[in-house]
N, C-alpha and C positions, 0 to 999 in steps of 0.2 A: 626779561630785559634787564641789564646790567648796566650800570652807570657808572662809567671811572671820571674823580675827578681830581686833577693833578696839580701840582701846586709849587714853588719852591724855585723856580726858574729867575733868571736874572742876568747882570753883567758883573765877571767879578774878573781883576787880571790876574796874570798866569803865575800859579803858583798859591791859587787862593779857595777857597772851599765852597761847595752849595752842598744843601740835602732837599733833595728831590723827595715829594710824599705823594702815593697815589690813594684813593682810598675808594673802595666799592658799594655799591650801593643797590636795592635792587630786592625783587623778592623770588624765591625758588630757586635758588641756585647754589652750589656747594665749589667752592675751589679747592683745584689742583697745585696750581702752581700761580703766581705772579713774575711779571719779567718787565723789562726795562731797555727797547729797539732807542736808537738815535738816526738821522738822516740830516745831511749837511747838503748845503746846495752841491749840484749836480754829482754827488753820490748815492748810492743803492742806499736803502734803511738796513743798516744792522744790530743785531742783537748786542746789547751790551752786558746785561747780567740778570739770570733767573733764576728764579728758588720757587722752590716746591713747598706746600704748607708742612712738611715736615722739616723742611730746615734744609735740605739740601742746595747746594748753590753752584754757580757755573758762571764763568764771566769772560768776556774778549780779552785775548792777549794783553791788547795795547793797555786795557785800565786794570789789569790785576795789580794789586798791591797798592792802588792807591784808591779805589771805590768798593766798598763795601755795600752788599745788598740786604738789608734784613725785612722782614712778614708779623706782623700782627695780625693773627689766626682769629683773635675774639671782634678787633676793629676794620674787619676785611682791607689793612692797611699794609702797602709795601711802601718802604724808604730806600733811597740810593744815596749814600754818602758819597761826595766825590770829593778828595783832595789833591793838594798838587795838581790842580787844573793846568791844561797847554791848550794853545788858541785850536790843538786840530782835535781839541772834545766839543768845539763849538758847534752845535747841533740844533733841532729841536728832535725832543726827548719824548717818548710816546709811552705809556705804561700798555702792558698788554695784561690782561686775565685771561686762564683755562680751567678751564673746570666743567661741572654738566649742571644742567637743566635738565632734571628728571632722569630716563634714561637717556637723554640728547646732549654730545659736547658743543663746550659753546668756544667761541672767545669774541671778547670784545678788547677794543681802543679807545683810549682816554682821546682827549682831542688835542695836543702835545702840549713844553710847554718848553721856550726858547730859552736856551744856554748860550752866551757869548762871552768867550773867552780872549781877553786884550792881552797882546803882548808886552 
């Protein structure tokens, strides 16, 4: 069992900064990768930026260049830097973990945590 718990959320207006921290918790389990889904009311959840515990990273169009995603490999910890925020990254913000339990992959969800962004 894995436990994410997520943190960092709040109301800041457009053009103004958050850092998102998720961290994991839990026993027997080795991570992959950490990643960072957003869902706004009545849109689909999409992925917004993930990185592998080696460092590799990937991020949606619309927040490249202005969110940065980085991993603490020893604090089972991912951080999402977001600058230059705009009201349509207003979300709530879900951390996701991959990795296994034993030989069995897992993933688990934080329980999100609310971005609103003021124009």
């Amino acid at each position: 069992q894995v436990h994410l718990v997520e943190s960092g959320g709040g109301l800041v207006q457009a053009g103004g900064s958050l850092r998102l921290s998720c961290t994991a918790s839990g026993s027997k389990f080795s991570t992959i990768g950490m990643s960072w889904y957003r869902q706004a009311p009545g849109k689909q959840r999409e992925l917004v930026a993930g990185i592998t515990n080696g460092g590799s990273t990937n991020y949606l169009d619309s927040v490249k260049r202005r969110f940065t995603i980085s991993i603490d490999n020893a604090k089972n910890t991912v951080y999402l830097e977001m600058n230059n925020l705009k009201p349509e990254d207003t979300a709530v913000y879900y951390c996701v973990l991959d990795g296994q339990n034993g030989p069995d992959p897992l993933r688990s969800w934080g329980q999100g945590t609310q971005v609103t962004v003021s124009s």
